[in-house]
N, C-alpha and C positions, 0 to 999 in steps of 0.2 A: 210253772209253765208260762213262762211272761212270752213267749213266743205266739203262742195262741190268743191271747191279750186281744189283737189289733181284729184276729178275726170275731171274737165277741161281738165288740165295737161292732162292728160291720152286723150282723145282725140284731141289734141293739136297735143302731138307727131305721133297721128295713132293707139295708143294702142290698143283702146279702141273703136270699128268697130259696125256700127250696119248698116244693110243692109238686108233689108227685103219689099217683096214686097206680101202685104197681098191679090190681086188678084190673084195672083197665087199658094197660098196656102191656100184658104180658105175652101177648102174641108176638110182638116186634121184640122185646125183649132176649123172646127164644132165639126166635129169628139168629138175632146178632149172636147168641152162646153158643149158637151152631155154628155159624162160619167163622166164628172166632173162636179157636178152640182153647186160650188161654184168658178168655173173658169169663171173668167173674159177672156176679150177677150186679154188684155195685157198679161196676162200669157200664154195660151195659143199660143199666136203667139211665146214670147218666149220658149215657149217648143218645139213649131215647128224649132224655128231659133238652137237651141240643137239638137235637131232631123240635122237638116242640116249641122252643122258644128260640129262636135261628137268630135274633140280636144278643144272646146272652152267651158268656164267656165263662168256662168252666174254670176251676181254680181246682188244681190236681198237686201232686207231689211227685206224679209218675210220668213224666215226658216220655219216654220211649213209648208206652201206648198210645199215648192220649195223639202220640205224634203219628201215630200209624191207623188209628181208628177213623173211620170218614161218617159224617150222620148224613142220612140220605143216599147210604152206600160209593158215595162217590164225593162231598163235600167234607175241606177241611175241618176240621174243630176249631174255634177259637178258644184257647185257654193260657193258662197264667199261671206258672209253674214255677218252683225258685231255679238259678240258675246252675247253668250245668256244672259238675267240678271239673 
């Protein structure tokens, strides 16, 4: 899997942070799985961890959500998706 390779690297050095503790956010969590009814619970927590840290840019696989979902109900997401075919 030399594709995944670069992302190691990237938490290797720190880059690359994830820190999320879903008891404590699991109200806004709901929140988001209700009015999205195709929201998985992995997205959502990350749109909450967006919602928390509003400098940080998510790194997805899935454009078409990540394109449609808003943190703060109304703000775009920033993320880094490979590109479209």
């Amino acid at each position: 899997h030399a594709e995944i390779d670069p992302l190691f690297r990237l938490i290797e050095r720190g880059a690359l942070r994830l820190e999320f503790e879903l008891s404590a956010h699991w109200p806004r969590v709901r929140t988001l799985m209700t009015r999205w009814e195709q929201m998985d619970l992995a997205d959502a927590s990350i749109v909450v961890m967006s919602e928390l840290h509003v400098r940080s840019q998510v790194l997805t696989v899935d454009r078409r959500d990540f394109s449609a979902y808003r943190r703060n109900d109304r703000q775009l997401i920033d993320f880094v998706a490979p590109p479209k075919k």
